[in-house]
N, C-alpha and C positions, 0 to 999 in steps of 0.2 A: 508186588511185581517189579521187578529187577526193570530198569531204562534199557533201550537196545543201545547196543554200544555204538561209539562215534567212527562214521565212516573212516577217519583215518587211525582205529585201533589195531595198529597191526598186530596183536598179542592174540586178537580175533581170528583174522584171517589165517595164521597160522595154527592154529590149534588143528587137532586131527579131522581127517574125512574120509572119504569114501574113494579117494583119486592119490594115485601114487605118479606126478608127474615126474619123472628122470632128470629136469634140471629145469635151469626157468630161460626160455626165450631169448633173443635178442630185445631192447625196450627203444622206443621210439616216444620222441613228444610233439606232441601238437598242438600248439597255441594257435586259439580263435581269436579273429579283430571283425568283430559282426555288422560295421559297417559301411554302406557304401552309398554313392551320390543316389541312385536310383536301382529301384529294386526290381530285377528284370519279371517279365511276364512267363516265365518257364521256372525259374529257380522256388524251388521247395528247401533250399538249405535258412539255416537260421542267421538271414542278414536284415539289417533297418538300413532303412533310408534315412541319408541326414539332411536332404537338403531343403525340407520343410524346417527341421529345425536351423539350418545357417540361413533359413529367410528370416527369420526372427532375431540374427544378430548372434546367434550363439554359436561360440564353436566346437570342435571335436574335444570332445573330455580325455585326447589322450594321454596324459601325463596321468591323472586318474586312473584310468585303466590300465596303463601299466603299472600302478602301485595295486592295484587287487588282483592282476597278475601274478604278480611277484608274492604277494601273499598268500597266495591260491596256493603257489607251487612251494610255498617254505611249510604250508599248511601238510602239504601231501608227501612231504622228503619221507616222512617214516616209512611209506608205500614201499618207496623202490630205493633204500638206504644201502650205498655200496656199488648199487648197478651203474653197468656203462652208458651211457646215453648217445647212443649210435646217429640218430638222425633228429634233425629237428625242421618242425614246417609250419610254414607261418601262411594258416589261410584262412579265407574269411564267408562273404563280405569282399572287404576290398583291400586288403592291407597294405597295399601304394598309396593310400590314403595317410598314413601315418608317417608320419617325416621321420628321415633317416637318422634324427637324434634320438625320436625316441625307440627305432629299432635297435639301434647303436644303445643307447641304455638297457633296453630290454635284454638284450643276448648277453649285453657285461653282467643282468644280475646271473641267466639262467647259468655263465660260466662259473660262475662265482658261489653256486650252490649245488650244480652237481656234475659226476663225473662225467665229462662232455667228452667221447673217443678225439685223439690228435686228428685233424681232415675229417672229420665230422660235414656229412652234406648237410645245408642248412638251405631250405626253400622256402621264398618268398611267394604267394601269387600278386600278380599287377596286373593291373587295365592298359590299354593301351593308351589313355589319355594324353594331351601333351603334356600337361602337368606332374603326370606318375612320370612320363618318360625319361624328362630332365632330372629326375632321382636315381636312377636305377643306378651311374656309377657309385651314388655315394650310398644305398643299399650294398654294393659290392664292398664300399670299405668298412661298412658296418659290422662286416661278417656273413652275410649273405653271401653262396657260395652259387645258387643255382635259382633262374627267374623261371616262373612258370605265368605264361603272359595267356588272357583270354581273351584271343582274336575273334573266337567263332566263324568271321567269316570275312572273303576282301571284297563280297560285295554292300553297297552299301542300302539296296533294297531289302537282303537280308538281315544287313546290322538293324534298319528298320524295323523291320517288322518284330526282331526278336527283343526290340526296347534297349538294344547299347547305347552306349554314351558317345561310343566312338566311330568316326568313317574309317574308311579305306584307307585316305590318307595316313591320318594316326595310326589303324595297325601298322601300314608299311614300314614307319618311320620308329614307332617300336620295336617291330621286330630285329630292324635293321642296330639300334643302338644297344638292344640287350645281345644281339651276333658279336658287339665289338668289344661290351661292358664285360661277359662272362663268357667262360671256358665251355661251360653248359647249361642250358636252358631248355625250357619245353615249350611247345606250341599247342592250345587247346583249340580247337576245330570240331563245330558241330556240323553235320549231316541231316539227309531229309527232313529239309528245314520250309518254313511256308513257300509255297510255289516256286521251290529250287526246281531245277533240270537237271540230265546225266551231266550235260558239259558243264554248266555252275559251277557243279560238285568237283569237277574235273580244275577247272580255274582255278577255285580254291587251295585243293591240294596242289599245282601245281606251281601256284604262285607262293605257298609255303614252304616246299621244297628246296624254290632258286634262293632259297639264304641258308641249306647245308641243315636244317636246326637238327640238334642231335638226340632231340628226342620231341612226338609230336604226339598226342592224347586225342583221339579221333573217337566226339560220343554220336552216334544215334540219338536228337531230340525227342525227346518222351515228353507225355503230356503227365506229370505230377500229379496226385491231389492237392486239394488248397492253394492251386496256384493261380493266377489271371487267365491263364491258358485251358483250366480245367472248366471254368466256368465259361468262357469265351475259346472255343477250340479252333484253333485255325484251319484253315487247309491245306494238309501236308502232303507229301509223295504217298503211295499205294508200296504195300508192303514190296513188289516184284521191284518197285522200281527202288526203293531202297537197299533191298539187296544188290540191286544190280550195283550203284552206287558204293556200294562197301568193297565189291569184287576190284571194281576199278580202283580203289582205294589201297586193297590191298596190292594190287598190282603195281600202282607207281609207287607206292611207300617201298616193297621188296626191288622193283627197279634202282634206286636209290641206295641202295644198303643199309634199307634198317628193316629191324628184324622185327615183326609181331609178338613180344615177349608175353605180351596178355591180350583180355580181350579189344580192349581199347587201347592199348600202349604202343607206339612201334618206337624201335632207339636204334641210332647205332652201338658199334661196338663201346662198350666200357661206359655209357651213359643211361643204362637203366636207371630209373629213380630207387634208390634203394629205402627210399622213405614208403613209399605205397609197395615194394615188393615183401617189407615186414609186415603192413597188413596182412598180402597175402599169403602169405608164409604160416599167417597164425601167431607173427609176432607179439609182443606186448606194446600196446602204445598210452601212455598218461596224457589225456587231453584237459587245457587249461584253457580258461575264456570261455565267455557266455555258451552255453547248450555242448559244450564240450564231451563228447563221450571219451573215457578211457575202458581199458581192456587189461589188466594185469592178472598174471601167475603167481599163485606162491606154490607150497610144496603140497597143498593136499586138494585145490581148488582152482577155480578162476572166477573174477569179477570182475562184474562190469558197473562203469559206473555213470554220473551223467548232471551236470553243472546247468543251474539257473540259468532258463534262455532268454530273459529278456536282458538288455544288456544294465539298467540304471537297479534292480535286483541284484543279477550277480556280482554287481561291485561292492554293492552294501553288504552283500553274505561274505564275497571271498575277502574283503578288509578284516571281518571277526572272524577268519579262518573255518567257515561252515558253508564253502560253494554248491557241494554236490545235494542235490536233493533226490536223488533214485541211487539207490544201491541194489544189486541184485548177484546171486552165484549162477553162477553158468549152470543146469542139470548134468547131468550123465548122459542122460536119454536124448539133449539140446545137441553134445559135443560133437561128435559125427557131423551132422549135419551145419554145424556152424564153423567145424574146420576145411568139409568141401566145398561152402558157400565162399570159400576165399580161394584155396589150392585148387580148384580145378579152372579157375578162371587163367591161370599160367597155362601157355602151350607146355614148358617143360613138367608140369606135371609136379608129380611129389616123391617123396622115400617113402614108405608105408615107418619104417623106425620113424620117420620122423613125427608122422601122425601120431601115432602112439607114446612119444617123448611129450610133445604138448598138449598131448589133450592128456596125458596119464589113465587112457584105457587099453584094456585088452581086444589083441586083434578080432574077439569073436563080434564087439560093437561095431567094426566095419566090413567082416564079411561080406553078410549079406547083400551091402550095398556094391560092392567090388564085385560080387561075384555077377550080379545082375548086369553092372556098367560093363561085364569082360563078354557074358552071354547075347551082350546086344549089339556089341561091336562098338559103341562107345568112349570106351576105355582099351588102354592094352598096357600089359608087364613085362619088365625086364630087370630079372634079379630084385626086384622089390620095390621098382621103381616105376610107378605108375603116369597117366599122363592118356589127356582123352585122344579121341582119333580127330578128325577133319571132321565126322558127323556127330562124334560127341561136342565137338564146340559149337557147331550150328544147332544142336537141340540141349543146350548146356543147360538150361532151368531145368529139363525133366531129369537130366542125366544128378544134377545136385540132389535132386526130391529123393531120386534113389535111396539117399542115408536121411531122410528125414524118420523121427518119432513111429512106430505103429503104434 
């Protein structure tokens, strides 16, 4: 019985199949840094807390980790040999935690191995610590091009409650230094959050606004599995008054001028993040660092893949060039449904060619589901360009199941 072959066999991936994709994607990279001082009571992503271990006197293994980094991704060149590398995003965890030498190193190796487009966006996320704060210009001269800072909130009974590290004061004062440090930056802000109010909510948004930001990530708090919040559930707004809360939201964010481009996104003009809109594009993106998923094309298939998440594992696998440990192809029967799991979440909607360019099926796999999102009012067409209504966004989970499996 023949070995399965090594995830980075590209001789594999392209061999023949069952999908005649029309061309491969735009490709996007995403480097993990899965550490951060404290590990919030909402957050279900793949981060450690260090600061059990710098009670101990130890410090961040970043120079390490950047060497199984850079190994990871010299490991996976065969993957995507040639392609453009449109955007790159550096989130974690906490990646203000890492000093601007060694992001500064990191980005000279990623330049240094592959084809990085000219003005290439490159995104940071940071805490608003005072600590991260006094980095952020020399993040900018590292080559960081765009901060995405998590304030969640300016008040400080909320940072409370949600487990931040930071006050009121500190967001302010970040916000304010990354307004002067970069051209563009994004603001993440959570909503019906424990024992918020309309007007809270309203402050919030309000007081994120009076610094211009050009682009602001506004999530609805959700309670995770396996999170501290899951087993310990606070008490949050009642659905009416959340909605209410999002109306108002949406209304001073379009007061304002920035435009709802997704469901959580509003930008103004020319500051879309174009790193999360290749997500949902359907793009290709190659993720590096602990628990990392990637998503690549080739010409008969799509894979997905998914790196060692603890982070003292994946540096010992990505150092001997073997990080990922799930490999998986996308089905047939998956694709629909996992290319309107991204494209419908844009207000602007999709090309129908285009669906069919990256997923490489035949229009008759997304009938069905068009036809039902067009029958419900949903969805609507124009030349072949689809894009839900105002009640397809508000019942946007049913209207995606639409292209789910029978």
């Amino acid at each position: 019985m023949s070995a399965a072959p090594h995830w980075s066999d590209i001789g594999h991936w392209m061999r023949p199949g069952t999908l005649q994709l029309q061309g491969l994607p735009p490709l996007s990279l995403y480097i993990h840094l899965p550490w951060c001082l404290k590990k919030c009571p909402y957050c279900d992503f793949n981060s450690h807390e260090w600061s059990a271990t710098a009670a101990a006197g130890q410090t961040m293994p970043e120079q390490a980790y950047v060497d199984a980094l850079v190994a990871d991704l010299e490991a996976a060149l065969p993957l995507i040999w040639g392609r453009t590398v449109h955007t790159v995003f550096l989130g974690g965890g906490t990646p203000s935690l890492f000093s601007p030498e060694a992001i500064d190193r990191l980005l000279a190796a990623v330049r240094s191995r592959v084809k990085l487009e000219a003005g290439a966006e490159i995104t940071l996320e940071a805490n608003p610590g005072t600590f991260e704060k006094d980095r952020f210009r020399a993040f900018q001269q590292a080559g960081v091009t765009r901060l995405s800072i998590g304030v969640q909130s300016f008040h400080d009974e909320h940072l409370k409650a949600l487990g931040r590290v930071h006050d009121r004061s500190h967001a302010l004062a970040a916000v304010e230094e990354a307004a002067q440090a970069f051209d563009t930056f994004n603001l993440d802000i959570m909503y019906a959050l424990p024992g918020q109010t309309l007007a809270q909510c309203e402050t919030d948004i309000r007081t994120a606004l009076s610094f211009a930001p050009p682009h602001i990530s506004i999530y609805h708090l959700t309670i995770e599995p396996n999170t501290v919040f899951a087993k310990f559930p606070p008490s949050v707004p009642e659905d009416d008054d959340a909605y209410e809360m999002l109306d108002r939201i949406t209304e001073l964010t379009a007061a304002a001028g920035m435009d709802r481009y997704e469901v959580s996104a509003y930008a103004k003009a020319g500051h879309r993040c174009r790193h999360n809109l290749n997500y949902w594009q359907f793009g290709d993106y190659l993720g590096i660092g602990a628990g990392a998923h990637s998503k690549l094309s080739f010409a008969h298939r799509v894979v997905r893949q998914v790196r060692a998440r603890e982070p003292r594992l994946y540096m010992e696998r990505a150092l001997r060039g073997d990080a990922v440990v799930s490999v998986e192809e996308v089905t047939r029967r998956d694709l629909p449904f996992e290319y309107m799991l991204n494209a419908l979440r844009l207000r602007d909607g999709f090309d129908l060619q285009d669906a069919l360019g990256r997923t490489g099926l035949p229009l008759s796999a997304f009938q069905p589901g068009l036809d039902q999102g067009l029958a419900r009012g949903w969805l609507t067409s124009d030349g072949g360009w689809f894009k839900p209504t105002t009640q397809g966004f508000d019942f946007l989970s049913d209207l995606q199941a639409m292209f789910l499996p029978e």
